[in-house]
N, C-alpha and C positions, 0 to 999 in steps of 0.2 A: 692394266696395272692400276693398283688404288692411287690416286692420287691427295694428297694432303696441302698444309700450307705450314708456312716457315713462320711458326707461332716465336720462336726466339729474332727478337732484334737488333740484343748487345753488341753483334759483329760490327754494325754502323757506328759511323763518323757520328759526331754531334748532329751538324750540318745535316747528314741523312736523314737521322733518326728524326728531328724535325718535322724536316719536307716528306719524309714514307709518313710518318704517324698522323699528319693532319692527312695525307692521300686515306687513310685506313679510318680516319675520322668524319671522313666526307663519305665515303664512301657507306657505311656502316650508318649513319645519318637517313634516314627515314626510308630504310632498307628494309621491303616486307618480308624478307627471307629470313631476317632476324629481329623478329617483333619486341623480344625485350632481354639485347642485351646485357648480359654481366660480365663484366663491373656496367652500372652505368655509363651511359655514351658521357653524359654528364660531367661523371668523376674526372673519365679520359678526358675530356676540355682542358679539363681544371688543371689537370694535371700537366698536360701538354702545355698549357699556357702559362702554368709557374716555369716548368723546364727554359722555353722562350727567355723568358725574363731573366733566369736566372745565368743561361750562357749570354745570354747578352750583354748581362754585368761582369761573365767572370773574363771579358774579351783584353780585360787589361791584364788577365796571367796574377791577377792576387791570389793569394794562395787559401787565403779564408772563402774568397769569392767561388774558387776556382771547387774547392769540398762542399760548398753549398751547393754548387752544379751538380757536380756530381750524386750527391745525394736527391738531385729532383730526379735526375735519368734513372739512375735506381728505383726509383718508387715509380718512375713514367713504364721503363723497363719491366715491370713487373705487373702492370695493370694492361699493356699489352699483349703478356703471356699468357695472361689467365682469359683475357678474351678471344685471346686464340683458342684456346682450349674450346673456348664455349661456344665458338665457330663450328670448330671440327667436331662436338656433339650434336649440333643442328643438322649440319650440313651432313653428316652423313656418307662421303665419300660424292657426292654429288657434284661434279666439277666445276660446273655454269655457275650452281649458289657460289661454292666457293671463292672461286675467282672475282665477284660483285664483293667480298666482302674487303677488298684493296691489301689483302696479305697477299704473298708472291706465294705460287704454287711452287709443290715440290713432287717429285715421285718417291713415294712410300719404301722401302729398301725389298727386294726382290724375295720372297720367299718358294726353297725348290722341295722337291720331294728326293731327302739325302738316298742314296743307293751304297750298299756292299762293295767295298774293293773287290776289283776282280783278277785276276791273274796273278796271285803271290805266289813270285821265287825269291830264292836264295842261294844267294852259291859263295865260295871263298873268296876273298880277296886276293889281293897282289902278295902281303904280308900274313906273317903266320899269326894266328890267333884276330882275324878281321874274316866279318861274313855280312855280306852287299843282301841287303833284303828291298825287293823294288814291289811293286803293285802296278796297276794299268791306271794312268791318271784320268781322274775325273773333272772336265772339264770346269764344272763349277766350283769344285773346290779349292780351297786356298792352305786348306792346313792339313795335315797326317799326324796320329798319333803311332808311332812305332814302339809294338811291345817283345820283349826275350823274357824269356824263360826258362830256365834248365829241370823245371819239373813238368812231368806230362798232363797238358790238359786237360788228362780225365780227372786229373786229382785234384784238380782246383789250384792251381798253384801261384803265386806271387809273381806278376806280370813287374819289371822295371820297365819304365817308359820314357821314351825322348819326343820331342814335338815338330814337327817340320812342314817348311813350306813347298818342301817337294814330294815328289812320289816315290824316291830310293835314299835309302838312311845305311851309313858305313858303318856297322861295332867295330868297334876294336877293343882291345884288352881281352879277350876272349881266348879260355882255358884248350888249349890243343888237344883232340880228342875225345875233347866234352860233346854232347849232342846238346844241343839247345832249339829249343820251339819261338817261333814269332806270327805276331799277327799284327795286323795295320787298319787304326781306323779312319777311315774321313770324318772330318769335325767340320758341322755349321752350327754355328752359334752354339747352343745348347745340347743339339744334337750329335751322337753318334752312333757310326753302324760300322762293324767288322766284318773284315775280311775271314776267310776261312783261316786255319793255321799250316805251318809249311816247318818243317824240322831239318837240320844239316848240322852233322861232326864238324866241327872247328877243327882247321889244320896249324 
């Protein structure tokens, strides 16, 4: 699995943000794996060491003191970012570089090869005008797009659709008698892939 580094800092305490940034500042400090970072290591001092100054003045809670702090962490905040970024372009998924650069590693978000629902039925419910449409769940998935229709799929017809985090979705309102068609997609991120279709008269 690709592994990355936790280029955002904001989640940190003042206190943290501190003691990690001077960690990432020593570190990154005469570090051959990155011969010339940007922003400058330089700027980051600079910057790290207004923040320094500036929480340690606003420790009496003045409130002019306290927006001047805050506005060094923003700007500290944001020159951390961008060197993370410049990390993660050098470094290249390279785990050993990474980890020398004193950002905390992360693992990258999992990417699967989405697959086709498989097994769609349908059959009636308990109540007249409800019809129970299930699929065979897909372990990695997290979301279902369930589609009805009461025109036939050959004809291209106007799918309504509801969204779910499971593998079986109840209609109801549904016309007695009517036939209607459905199908079900798994959703990852961007992607989606369809189940075959499956049709049942509403009782």
């Amino acid at each position: 699995m690709l592994v990355k580094i936790q280029t955002s800092l904001n989640k940190l305490p003042d206190s943290e943000l501190l003691s990690k940034g001077g960690y990432i500042l020593a570190s990154m400090t005469g570090n051959a794996g990155f011969p010339n970072p940007y922003p400058a290591l330089a700027d980051v001092k600079s910057a790290l060491d207004r923040f320094e100054t500036d929480l340690a003045a606003a420790s009496g809670r003045d409130l002019i003191l306290v927006a001047v702090k805050n506005q060094s962490r923003s700007a500290l905040l944001d020159l951390f970012t961008r060197l993370g970024y410049h990390i993660l372009s050098v470094a290249y998924g390279d785990t050993p570089l990474l980890a020398s650069s004193g950002y905390s590693l992360v693992k990258a978000p999992e990417t699967i090869n989405i697959t086709h629902p498989e097994n769609i039925s349908v059959r009636n419910g308990l109540c007249s005008g409800q019809i129970v449409c299930r699929v065979k769940r897909i372990k990695e998935i997290r979301l279902y797009k369930f589609e009805i229709t009461t025109g036939s799929p050959e004809t291209g017809p106007e799918w309504a659709s509801t969204r779910s985090s499971k593998c079986s979705h109840l209609f109801t309102g549904l016309q007695p008698g009517t036939r209607y068609w459905f199908r079900v997609a798994a959703i990852w991120r961007n992607e989606m892939a369809y189940s075959q279709t499956a049709s049942l008269h509403a009782q």
